[in-house]
C-alpha positions in Angstrom: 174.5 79.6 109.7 174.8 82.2 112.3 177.1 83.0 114.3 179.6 81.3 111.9 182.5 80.7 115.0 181.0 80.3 118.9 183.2 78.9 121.8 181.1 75.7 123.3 180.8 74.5 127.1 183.3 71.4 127.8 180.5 68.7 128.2 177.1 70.7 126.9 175.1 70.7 124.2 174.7 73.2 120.8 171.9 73.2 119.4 171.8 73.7 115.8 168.4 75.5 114.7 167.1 76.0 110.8 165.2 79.0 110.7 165.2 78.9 106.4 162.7 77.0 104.1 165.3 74.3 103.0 166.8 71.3 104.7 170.4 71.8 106.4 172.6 69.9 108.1 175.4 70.8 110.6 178.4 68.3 109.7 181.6 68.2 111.2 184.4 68.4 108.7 187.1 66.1 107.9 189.6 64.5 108.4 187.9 63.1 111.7 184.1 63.6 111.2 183.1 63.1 114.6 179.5 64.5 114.5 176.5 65.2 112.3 173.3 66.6 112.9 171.6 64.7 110.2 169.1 66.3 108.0 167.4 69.4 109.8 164.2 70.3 108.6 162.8 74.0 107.9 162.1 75.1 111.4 163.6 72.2 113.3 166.1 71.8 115.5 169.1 69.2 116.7 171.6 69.1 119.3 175.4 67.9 119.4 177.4 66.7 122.5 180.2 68.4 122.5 182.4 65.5 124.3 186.0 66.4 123.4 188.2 69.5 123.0 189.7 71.7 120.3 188.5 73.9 117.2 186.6 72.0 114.6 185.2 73.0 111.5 181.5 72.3 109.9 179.5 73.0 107.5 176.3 72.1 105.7 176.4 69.1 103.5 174.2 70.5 101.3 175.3 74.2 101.1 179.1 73.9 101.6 179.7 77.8 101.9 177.9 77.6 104.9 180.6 76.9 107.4 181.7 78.0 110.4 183.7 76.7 113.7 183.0 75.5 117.2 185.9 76.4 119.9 185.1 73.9 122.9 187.9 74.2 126.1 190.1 71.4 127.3 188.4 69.2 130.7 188.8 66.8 132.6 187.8 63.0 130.2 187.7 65.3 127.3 189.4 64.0 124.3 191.5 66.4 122.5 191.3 66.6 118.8 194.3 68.4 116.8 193.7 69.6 113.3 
């Protein structure tokens, strides 16, 4: 996945894109799991709202080296997730 660590927009969208020849997925680790992509297909692309605040890990649940991290600033009715 590239970039592996990217600061988001309190309230927007990232969209996860799959430019390989294999399915991947962009999964939000534990403990909380808040958000998955699901499956995304070779060429596809899928979004996540990114509707709290804090650094959380993903990864692929397929290829668990590839991981990274999404930064996303505290707002106003954001939730705040510690890990």
């Amino acid at each position: 996945m590239t970039p592996t660590s990217f600061v988001s927009t309190p309230g927007g969208t990232v969209t996860f894109g799959n430019s390989g020849l294999v399915t991947h997925t962009a999964t939000q680790d534990a403990p909380f799991k808040l958000w998955n992509t699901g499956d995304i297909a070779p060429l596809g692309v899928q979004g996540v709202n990114m509707n709290w605040s804090g650094t959380l890990g993903f990864h692929c649940k397929y290829h668990p080296d590839m991981k990274g991290k999404i930064r996303t600033p505290m707002q106003t009715g954001a939730s705040p997730v510690l890990l």
